[in-house]
C-alpha positions in Angstrom: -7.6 0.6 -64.8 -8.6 0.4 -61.7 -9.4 -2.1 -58.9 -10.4 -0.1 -55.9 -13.3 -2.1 -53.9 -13.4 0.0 -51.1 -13.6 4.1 -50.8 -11.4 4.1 -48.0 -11.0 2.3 -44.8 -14.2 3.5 -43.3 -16.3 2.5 -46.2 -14.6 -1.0 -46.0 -15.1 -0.9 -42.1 -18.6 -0.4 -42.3 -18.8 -3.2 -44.9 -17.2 -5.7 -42.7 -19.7 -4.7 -39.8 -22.9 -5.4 -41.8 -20.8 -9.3 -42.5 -20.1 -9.5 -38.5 -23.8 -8.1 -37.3 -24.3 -11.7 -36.2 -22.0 -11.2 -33.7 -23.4 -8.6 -31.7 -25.3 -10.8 -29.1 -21.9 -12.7 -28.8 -20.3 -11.1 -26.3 -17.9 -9.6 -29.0 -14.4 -7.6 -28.9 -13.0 -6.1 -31.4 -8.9 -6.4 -32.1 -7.6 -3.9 -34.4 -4.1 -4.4 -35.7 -3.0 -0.7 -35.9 -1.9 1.3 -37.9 -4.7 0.6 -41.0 -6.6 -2.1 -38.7 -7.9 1.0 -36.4 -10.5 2.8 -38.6 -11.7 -0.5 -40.1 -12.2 -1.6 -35.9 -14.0 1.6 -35.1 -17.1 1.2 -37.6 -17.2 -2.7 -36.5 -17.3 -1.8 -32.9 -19.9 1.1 -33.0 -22.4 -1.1 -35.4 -21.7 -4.3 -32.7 -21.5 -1.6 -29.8 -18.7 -3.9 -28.8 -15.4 -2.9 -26.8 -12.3 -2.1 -28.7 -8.4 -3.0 -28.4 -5.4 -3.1 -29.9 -3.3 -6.2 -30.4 0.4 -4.9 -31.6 2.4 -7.4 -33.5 6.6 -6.8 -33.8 8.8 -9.1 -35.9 12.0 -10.3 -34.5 14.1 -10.3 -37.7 16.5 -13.4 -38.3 20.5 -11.7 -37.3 21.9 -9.8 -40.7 18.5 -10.5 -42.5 16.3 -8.4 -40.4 13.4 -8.9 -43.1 13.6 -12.3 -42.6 10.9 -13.2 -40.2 12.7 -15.0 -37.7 9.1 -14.7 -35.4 7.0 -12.4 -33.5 6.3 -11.5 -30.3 2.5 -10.0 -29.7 0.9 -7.3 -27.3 -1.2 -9.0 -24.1 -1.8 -9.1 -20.8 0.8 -11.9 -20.8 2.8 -11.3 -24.0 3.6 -13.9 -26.2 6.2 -15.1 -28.4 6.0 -17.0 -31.7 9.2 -18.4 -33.7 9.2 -19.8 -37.1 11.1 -23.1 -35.8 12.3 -23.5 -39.4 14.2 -20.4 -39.6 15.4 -20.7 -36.2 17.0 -23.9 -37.0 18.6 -22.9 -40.6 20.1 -20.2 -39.1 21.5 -21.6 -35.7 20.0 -18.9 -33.6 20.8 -18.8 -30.3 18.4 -18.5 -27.6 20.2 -15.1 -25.8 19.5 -13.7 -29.5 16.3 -14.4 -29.4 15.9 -13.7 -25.4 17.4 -9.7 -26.6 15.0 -9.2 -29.8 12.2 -10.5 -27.9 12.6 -7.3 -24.9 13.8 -5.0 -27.4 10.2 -5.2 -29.3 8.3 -5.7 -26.1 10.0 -2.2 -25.4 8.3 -0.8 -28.3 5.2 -2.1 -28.5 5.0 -1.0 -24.6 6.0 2.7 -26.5 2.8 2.2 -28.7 0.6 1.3 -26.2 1.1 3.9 -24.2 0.8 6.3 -27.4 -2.3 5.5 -28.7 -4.0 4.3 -25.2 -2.4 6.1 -22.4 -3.1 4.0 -19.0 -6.0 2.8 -20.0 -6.7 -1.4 -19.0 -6.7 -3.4 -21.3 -10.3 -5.1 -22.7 -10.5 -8.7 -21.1 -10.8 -11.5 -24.2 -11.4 -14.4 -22.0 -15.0 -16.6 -22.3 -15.4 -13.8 -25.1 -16.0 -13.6 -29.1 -12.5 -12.2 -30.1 -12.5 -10.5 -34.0 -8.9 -9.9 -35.0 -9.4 -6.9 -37.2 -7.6 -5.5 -40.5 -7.8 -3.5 -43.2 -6.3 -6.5 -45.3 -4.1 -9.4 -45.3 -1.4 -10.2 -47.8 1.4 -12.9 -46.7 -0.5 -13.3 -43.0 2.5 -13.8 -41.0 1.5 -10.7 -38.5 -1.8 -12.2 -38.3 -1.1 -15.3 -37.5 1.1 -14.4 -34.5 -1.8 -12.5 -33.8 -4.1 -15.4 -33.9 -2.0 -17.5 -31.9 -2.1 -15.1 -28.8 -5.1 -14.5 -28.6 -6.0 -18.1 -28.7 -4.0 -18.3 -25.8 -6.0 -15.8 -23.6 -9.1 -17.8 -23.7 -12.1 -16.3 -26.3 -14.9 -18.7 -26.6 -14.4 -18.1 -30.3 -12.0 -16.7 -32.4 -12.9 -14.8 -35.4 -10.2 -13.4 -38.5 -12.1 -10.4 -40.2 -10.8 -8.2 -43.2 -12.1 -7.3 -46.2 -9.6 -8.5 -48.7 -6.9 -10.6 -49.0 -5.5 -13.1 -51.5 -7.3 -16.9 -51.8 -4.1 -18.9 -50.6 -3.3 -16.7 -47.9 -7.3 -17.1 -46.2 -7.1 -20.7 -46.9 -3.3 -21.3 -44.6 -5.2 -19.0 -41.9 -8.4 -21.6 -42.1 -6.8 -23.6 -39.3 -5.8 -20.4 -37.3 -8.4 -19.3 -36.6 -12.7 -20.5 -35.7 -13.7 -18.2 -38.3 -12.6 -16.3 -41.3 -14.7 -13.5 -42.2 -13.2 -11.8 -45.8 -15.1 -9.8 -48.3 -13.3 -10.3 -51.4 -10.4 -12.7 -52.2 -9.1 -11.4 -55.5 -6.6 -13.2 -57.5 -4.0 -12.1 -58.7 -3.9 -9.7 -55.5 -1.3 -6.8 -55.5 -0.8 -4.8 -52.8 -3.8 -4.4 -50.3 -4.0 -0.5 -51.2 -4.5 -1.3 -54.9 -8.5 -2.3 -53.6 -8.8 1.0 -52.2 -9.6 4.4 -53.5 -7.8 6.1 -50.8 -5.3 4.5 -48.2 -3.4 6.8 -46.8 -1.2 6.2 -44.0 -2.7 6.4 -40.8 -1.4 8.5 -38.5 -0.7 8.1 -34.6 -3.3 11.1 -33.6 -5.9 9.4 -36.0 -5.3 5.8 -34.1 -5.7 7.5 -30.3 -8.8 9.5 -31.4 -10.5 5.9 -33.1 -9.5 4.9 -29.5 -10.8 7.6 -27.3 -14.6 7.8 -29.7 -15.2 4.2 -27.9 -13.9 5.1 -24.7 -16.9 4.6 -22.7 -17.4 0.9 -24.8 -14.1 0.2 -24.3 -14.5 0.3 -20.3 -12.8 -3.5 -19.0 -15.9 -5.9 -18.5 
């Protein structure tokens, strides 16, 4: 049996463009959360003929339990930090813990950045429609960090887009975000790559070419 909704990420991508066409006369940039985000954000920003950027999310991991999301701390201009208070409480983490974690993935995502982009500036958000893009959502924790920084640099709307992720999930993002753009909210949901008929991993050449074919697009306003 088989549940595949998509061919692969670009057929996906270029369904999620004809869904965000409304956009194009709203001043639109498109953030693709890499690695899988990337080809889905390249078919939305040709059809919009909208800049393109990355918006890397790392999770600080809770001391011992590093799958325990602790919080996250997200690519920008000015980077942010999110903490799951909860956890941070229950735990007893200290402030220099978090203070370490936090530089340690700023290190990294500075790494990736400069990987798949080189120098290049980074696309302004500000007075702008942002759409956060991915090639699906499952428990929405990187997203939401994601959301929340980029609510912070100023878009005049804020727009989730993906095309499939599980009912609950969309409906705790609802207040996250302006807008939530989804194609298909299958329950029960599996694993994102169960909707597609190919998924393979996308690899670091494949993300810096996406980035380079909108070079030109991609120029800071």
């Amino acid at each position: 049996m088989t549940f595949a909704m998509f061919a692969d990420r670009a057929d996906a991508g270029r369904q999620l463009a004809a869904r965000l066409a409304r956009f194009k006369d709203k001043d639109p940039v498109v953030l693709a959360l890499p690695r899988g985000g990337v080809p889905i954000g390249r078919e939305v920003a040709s059809v919009l003929g909208a800049p393109m950027d990355l918006i890397l999310v790392r999770k600080i991991g809770a001391p011992g339990q590093p799958e325990l999301a602790l919080g996250a701390v997200v690519d920008g201009a000015q980077p942010e930090l999110v903490i799951n208070e909860d956890v941070k409480t229950m735990l007893h983490v200290s402030a220099d813990y978090i203070a370490k974690e936090e530089a340690r993935q700023l290190a990294e995502i500075k790494r990736r950045r400069e990987l798949w982009l080189g120098s290049r500036q980074r696309v302004s958000i500000a007075g702008k429609t942002a759409l956060i893009v991915d090639d699906g959502i499952a428990t929405g924790a990187t997203v939401r960090a994601a959301l929340h920084a980029v609510r912070r640099a100023g878009p005049a709307r804020l727009v989730l887009a993906a095309p499939v992720a599980p009912p609950d999930t969309v409906e705790r993002l609802r207040d996250d975000a302006d807008e939530i753009v989804c194609l298909a909210t299958p329950d029960p949901f599996w694993a994102i790559s169960v909707f597609y008929g190919s998924f393979p991993q996308v690899a670091d050449s494949e993300v810096s070419a996406l980035m380079d074919a909108g070079r030109g697009a991609d120029a800071p306003a």
